[in-house]
C-alpha positions as CSV (number, residue, x, y, z in Angstrom):
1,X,58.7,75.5,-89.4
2,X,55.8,74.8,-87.0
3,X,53.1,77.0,-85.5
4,X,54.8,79.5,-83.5
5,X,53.2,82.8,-81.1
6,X,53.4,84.4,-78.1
7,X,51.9,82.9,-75.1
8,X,51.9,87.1,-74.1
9,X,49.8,88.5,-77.1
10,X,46.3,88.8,-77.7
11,X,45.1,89.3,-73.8
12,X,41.9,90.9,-73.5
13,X,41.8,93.6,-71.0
14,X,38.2,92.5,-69.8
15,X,37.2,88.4,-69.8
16,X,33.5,87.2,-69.0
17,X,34.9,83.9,-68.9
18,X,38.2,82.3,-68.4
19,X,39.9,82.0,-71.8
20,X,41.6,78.5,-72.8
21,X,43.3,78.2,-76.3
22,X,44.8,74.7,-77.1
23,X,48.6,75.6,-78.4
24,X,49.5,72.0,-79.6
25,X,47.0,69.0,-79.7
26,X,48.0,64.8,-80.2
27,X,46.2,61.7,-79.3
28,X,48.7,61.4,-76.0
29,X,48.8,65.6,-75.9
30,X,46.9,68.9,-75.4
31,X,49.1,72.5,-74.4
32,X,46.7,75.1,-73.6
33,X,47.2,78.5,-72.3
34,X,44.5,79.9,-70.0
35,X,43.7,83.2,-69.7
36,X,41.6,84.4,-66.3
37,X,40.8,88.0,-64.7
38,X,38.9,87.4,-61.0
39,X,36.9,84.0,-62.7
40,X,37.1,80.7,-60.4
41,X,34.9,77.5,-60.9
42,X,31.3,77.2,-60.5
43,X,30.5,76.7,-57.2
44,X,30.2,72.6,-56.5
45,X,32.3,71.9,-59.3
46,X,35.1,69.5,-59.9
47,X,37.5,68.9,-62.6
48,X,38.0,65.1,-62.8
49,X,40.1,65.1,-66.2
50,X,41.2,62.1,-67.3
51,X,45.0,62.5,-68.1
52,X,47.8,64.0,-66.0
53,X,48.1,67.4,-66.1
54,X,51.1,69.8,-65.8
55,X,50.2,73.8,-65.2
56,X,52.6,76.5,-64.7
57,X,51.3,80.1,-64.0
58,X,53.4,82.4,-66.2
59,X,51.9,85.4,-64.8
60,X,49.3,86.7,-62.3
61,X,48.3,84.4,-59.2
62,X,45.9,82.2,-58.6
63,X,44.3,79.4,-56.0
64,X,43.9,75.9,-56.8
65,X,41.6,73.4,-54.6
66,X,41.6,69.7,-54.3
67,X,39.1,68.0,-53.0
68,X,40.8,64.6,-51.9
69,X,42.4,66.3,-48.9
70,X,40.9,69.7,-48.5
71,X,44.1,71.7,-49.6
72,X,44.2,75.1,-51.0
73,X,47.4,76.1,-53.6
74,X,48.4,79.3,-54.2
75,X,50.2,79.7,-57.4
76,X,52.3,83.0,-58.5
77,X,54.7,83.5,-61.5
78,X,56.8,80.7,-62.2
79,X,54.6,78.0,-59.7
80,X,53.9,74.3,-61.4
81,X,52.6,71.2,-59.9
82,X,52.0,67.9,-61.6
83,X,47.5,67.0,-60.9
84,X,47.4,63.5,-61.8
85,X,44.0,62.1,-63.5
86,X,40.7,62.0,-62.1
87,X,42.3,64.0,-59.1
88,X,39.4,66.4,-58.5
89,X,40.2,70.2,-58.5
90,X,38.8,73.6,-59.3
91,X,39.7,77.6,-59.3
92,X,39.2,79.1,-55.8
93,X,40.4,82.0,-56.9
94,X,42.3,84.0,-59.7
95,X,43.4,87.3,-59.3
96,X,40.6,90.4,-60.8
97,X,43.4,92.8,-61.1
98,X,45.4,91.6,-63.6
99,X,45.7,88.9,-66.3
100,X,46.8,85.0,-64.7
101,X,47.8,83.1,-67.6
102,X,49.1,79.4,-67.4
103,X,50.2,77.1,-69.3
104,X,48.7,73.7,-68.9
105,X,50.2,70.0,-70.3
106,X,47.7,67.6,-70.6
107,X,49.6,63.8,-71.1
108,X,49.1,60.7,-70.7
C-alpha cells in the first residue's frame, strides 16, 4: 500500500507563511497541498513555473492574478483551472479568516 493521509489534518490554526507540502513527487509530477490564512504574494512578484499546473481549492477562498491579461480569479470550494507554464500569476488574496487549502498538480 502507498503513502496515504488526509489532505484535512495537520492545519495550523495560525500560518506566518503559506504552507506547501508535496503529496506525491515524479520526474513528469509534483501534488502539493497548500495551506494559506490571509498570505498573498510578495508584491511585484510572478510565478513563471515551468510545467502546467492544475489547482483546486478544497476549502476556504482565494484570488488568483495573471498578468498576461490583467484578470483577477476568485476561487471557492470546489473551483479548478488548468495555468499552463511560464503563464505568470500570483496570490492577490487568500482569505485571513479561515484555512484555504488547495490542491495543486504540477505535470508536464
Amino acid at each position: 500500500m502507498g503513502a496515504a493521509g488526509n489532505l484535512f489534518a495537520d492545519i495550523p490554526a495560525q500560518l506566518a507563511r503559506e504552507e506547501m507540502t508535496t503529496l506525491l513527487s515524479s520526474p513528469a509530477l509534483r501534488v502539493e497541498r497548500i495551506v494559506s490564512r490571509g498570505q498573498t504574494s510578495p508584491p511585484g512578484f510572478w510565478y513563471d513555473q515551468p510545467q502546467d499546473e492544475w489547482v483546486i481549492v478544497l476549502s476556504g477562498c482565494a484570488e488568483l492574478a495573471f498578468e498576461d491579461d490583467g484578470t483577477t480569479r476568485r476561487m471557492g470550494p470546489g473551483d479548478y483551472l488548468h495555468i499552463p507554464a511560464h503563464r505568470r500569476h500570483r496570490v492577490a488574496w487568500t482569505d485571513p479568516a479561515q484555512a484555504t487549502v488547495w490542491l495543486a498538480v504540477h505535470h508536464g
